[in-house]
N, C-alpha and C positions, 0 to 999 in steps of 0.2 A: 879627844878627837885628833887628829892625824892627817896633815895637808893633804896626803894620797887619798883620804877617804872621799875628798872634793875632787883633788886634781889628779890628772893620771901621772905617773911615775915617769915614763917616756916623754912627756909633755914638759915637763918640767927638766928635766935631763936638758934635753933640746932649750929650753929655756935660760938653763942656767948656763951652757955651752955658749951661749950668743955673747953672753955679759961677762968671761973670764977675764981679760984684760982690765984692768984698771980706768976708768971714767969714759968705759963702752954702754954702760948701762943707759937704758932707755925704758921707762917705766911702762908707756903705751905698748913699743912690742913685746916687754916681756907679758904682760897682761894676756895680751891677744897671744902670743906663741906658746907660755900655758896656759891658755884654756880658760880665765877668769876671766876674762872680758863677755864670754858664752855663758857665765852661771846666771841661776837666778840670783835676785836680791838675797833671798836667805842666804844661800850659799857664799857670797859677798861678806855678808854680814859674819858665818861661821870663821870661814878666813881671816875676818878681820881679830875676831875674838883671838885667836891663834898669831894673830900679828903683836896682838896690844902682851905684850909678857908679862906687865906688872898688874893685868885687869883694871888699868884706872877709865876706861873708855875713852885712851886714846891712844894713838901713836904718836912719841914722842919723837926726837931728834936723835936720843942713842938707839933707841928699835930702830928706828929708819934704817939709820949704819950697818944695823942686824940683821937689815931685810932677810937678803939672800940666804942668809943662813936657817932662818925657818923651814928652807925647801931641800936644805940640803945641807949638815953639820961641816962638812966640806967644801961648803963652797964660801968665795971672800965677803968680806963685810962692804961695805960701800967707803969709795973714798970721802973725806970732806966735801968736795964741791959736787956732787952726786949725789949726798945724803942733803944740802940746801937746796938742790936744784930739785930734788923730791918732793921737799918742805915744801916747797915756795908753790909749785905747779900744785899739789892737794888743800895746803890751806888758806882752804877761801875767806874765813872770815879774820886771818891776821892772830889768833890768838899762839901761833910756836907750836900747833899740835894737829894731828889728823883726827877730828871724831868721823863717827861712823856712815854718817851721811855722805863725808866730805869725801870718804873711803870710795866709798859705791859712784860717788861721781865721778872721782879719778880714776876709776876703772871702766867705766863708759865710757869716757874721754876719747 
């Protein structure tokens, strides 16, 4: 499956336009300006599958870095303090990893 088949292509264009600059990233509007903030849970959840690269049921600390690059092979990875300030705002219970609940929360957010 294929981020586009969730999220629209334009959406994300515009989404990844906001974040080019180095530690402009902001997790809340990019969420809300493409379009995940709007999905349902599944949808959430499919996203996140496509987030986790190595399928262990989570997102780790090098994904994170990798965010942006899921929606777009061209676009940058996230700085160090962007990829802890992501960390830190999704995982709620302290263990260093996003699972999927913690996913769908931080996309509510």
């Amino acid at each position: 499956m294929a981020i586009t088949d969730i999220l629209s292509a334009k959406d994300i264009e515009s989404a990844l336009s906001s974040c080019q600059a180095d530690d402009s990233f902001n997790y809340k509007s990019f969420f809300s300006t493409v379009g995940l903030s709007s999905k349902s849970p599944d949808q959430i959840k499919q996203v996140f599958g496509i987030l986790d690269r190595d399928k262990s049921g989570f997102i780790e600390e090098d994904e994170l870095q990798l965010f942006l690059k899921n929606f777009s092979s061209s676009a940058r990875a996230l700085t160090s303090a962007e990829t802890k300030a992501f960390l830190a705002a999704g995982d709620t219970d302290g263990d260093g990893k996003i699972g999927v609940e913690e996913f769908q929360t931080l996309v509510k957010a």
